[in-house]
C-alpha positions as CSV (number, residue, x, y, z in Angstrom):
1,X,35.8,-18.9,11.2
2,X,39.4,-20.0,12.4
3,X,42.0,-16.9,12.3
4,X,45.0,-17.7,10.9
5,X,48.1,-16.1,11.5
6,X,51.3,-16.0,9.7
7,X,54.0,-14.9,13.0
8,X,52.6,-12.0,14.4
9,X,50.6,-10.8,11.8
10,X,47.1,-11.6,10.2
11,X,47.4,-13.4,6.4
12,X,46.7,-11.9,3.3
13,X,44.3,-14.5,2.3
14,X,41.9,-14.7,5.3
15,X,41.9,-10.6,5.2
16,X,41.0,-11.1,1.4
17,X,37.8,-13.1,2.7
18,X,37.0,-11.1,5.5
19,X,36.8,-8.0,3.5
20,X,35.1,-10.2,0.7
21,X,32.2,-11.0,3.5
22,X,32.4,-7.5,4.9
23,X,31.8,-6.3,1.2
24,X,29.0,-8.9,0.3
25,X,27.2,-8.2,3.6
26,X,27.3,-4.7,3.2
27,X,25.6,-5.3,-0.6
28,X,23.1,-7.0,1.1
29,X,22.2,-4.3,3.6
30,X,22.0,-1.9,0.6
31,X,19.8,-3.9,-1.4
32,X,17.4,-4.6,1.3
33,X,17.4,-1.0,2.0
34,X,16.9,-0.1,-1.3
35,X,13.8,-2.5,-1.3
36,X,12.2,-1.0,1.7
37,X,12.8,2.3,0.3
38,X,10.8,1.5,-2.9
39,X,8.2,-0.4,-1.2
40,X,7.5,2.4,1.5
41,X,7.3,4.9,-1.4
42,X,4.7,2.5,-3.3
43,X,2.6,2.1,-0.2
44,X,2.7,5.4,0.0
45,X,1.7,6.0,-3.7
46,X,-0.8,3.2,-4.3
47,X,-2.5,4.5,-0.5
48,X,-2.9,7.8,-2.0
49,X,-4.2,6.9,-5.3
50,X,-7.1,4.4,-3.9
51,X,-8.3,7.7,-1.6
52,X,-8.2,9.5,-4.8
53,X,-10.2,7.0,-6.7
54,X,-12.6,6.3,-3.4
55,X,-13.4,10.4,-3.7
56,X,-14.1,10.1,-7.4
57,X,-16.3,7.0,-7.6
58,X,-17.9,8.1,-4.6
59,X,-19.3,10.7,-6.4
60,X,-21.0,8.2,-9.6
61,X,-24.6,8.7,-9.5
62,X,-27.1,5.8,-8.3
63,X,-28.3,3.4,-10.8
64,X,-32.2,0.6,-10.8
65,X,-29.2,-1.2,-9.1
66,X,-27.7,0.0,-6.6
67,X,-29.8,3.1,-5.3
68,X,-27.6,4.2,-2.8
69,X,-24.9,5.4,-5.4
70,X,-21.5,4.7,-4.7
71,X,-20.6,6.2,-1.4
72,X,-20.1,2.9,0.4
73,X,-17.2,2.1,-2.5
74,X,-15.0,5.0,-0.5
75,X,-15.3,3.0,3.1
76,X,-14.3,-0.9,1.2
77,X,-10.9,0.8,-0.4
78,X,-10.1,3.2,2.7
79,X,-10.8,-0.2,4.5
80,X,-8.8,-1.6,1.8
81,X,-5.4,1.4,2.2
82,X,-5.6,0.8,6.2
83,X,-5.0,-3.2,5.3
84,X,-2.1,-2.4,3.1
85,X,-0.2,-0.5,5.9
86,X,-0.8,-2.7,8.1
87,X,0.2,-6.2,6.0
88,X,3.5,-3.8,5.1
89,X,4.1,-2.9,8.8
90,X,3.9,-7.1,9.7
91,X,6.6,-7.8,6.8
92,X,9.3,-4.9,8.6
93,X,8.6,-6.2,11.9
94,X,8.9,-10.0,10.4
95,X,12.6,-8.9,8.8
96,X,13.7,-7.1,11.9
97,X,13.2,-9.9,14.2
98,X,14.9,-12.0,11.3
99,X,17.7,-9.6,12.0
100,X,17.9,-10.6,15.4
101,X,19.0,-13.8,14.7
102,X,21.9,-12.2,13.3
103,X,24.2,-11.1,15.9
104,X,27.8,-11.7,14.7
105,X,27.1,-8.6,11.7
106,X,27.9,-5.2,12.9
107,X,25.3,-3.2,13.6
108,X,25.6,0.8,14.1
109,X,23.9,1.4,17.5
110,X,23.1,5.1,17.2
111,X,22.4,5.8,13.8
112,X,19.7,2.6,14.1
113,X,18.5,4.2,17.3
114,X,18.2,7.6,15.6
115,X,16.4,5.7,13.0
116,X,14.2,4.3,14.9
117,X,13.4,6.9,17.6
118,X,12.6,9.0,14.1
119,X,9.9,6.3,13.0
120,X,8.2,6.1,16.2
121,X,7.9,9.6,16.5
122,X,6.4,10.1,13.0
123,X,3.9,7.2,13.6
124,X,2.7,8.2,16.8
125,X,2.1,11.7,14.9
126,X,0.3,9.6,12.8
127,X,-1.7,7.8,15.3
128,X,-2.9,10.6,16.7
129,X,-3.3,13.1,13.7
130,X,-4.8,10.3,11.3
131,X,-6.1,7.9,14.2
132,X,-5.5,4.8,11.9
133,X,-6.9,2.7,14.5
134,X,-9.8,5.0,15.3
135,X,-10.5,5.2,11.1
136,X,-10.7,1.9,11.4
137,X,-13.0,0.9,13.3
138,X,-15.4,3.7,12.2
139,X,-15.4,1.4,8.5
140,X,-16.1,-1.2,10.5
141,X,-19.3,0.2,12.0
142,X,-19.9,1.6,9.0
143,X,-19.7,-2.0,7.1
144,X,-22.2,-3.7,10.3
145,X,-25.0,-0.8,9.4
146,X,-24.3,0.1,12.9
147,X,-25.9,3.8,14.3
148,X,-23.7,6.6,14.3
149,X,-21.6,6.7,17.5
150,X,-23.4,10.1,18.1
151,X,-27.2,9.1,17.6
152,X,-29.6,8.7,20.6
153,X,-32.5,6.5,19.4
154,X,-33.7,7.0,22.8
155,X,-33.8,10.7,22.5
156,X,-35.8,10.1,18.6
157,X,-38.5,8.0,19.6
158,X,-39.2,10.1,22.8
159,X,-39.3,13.0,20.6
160,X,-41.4,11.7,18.0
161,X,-43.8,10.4,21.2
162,X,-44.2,13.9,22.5
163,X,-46.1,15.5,19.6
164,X,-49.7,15.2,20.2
165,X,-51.3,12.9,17.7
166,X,-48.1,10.3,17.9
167,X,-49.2,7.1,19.9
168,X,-46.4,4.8,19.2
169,X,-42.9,4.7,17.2
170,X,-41.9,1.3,16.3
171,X,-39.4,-0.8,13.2
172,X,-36.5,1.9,14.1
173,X,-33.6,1.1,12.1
174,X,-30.5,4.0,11.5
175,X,-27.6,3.2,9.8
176,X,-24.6,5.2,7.9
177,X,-23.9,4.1,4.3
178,X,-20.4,6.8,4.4
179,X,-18.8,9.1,6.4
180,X,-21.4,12.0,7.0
181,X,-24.5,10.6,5.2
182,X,-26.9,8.6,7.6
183,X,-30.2,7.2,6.4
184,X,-33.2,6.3,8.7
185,X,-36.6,4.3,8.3
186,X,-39.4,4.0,11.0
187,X,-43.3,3.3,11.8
188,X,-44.8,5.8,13.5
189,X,-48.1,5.3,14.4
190,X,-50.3,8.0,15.2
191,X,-54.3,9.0,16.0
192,X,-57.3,8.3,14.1
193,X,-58.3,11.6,13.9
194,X,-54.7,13.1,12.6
195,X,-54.2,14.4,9.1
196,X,-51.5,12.1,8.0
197,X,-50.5,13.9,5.6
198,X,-49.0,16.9,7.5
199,X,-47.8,14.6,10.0
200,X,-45.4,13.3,7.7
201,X,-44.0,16.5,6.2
202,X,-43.3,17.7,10.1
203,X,-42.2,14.1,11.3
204,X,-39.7,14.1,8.2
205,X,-38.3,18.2,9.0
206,X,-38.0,17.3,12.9
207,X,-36.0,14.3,11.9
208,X,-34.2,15.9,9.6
209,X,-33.5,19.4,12.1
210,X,-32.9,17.8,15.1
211,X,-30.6,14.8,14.2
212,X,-28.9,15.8,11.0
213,X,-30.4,12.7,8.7
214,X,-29.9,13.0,5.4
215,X,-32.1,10.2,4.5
216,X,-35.7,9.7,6.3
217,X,-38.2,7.3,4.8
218,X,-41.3,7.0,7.7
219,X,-44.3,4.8,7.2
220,X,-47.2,6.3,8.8
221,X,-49.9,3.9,10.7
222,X,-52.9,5.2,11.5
223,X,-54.8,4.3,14.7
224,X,-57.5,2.1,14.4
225,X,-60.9,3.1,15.3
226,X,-61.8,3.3,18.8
């Protein structure tokens, strides 16, 4: 905008529009503050009440339909809160390089470095208390039916394979449906001569003792006659 000057000294009318602007733009500033206030606050909220809601309808019994209960209901909406921070963290970072574009408005240096320096420091708290990142990824294993990060199916089978009347273990599969509650089914295949029956029962406690599965379902094969 063209300064004009009447003598020595700025005119009324163009400091009439500059503190018009100055006024509008700080208006502006408010209002989009205001809205990141409220929508940080409602992330928080709505993050907070689908982790309530995951805890309770985790908890509905099973039904003929889905046997497993509910428990795989809490990963989908945790999955579900993560997504939410993250599609809100893109929209700030979307309006701040906006903002960038934007160099002729005047911007307080420190307080926006205070600001900022704030923010990183409570999300890197965060990161490392909540381990978003780590959480995530977790769900997602979770979601592929993938082992528990901790499970040795190496360690299983050769422990199966050292009791005496076990020939062979074979159609391994271990997967978590939630956080904490891991299911396993197997063949094992095992002498002609063995009482099946007991082998079960002490197949099913050693699984259950020595790798913490909540769920064991074995199939027990017995050896064909020699």
């Amino acid at each position: 905008m063209e300064i004009k000057t009447c003598g020595e000294t700025t005119c009324e009318f163009y400091s009439a529009i500059t503190i018009s602007e100055d006024n509008e733009d700080r208006s502006m500033s408010r209002k989009k503050l205001a809205t990141v206030i409220i929508i940080c606050l409602n992330q928080n909220v709505a993050c907070f009440a689908i982790s309530m809601f995951a805890l309770y309808a985790s908890g509905w019994k099973p039904t003929p339909r889905r046997t497993f209960g509910y428990f795989r209901i809490e990963i989908l909406l945790n999955l579900v809160s993560i997504q939410i921070i993250w599609l809100l963290t893109g929209i700030l970072v979307y309006e701040a390089i906006k903002r960038l574009g934007h160099q002729n408005k005047e911007i307080k240096g420190p307080l926006m470095f205070g600001v900022a320096c704030f923010g990183v420091i409570v999300n890197l708290v965060m990161v490392f208390v909540l381990g978003t990142i780590s959480t995530t990824w977790k769900l997602l294993n979770i979601l592929m039916e993938t082992a528990p990060k901790d499970f040795d199916c190496t360690r299983l089978v050769e422990g199966l394979c050292d009791m005496d009347e076990v020939i062979a273990v074979h159609e391994l599969h271990v997967w978590a449906i939630t956080v904490g509650k891991v299911c396993l089914t197997c063949h094992v295949r095992l002498k002609h001569e063995a009482n099946t029956d007991a082998m079960l029962d002490k197949i099913i406690e050693h699984i259950k003792r020595e790798h913490k599965i909540s769920h064991v379902t074995v199939q027990v094969e017995r050896e064909q006659n020699p």
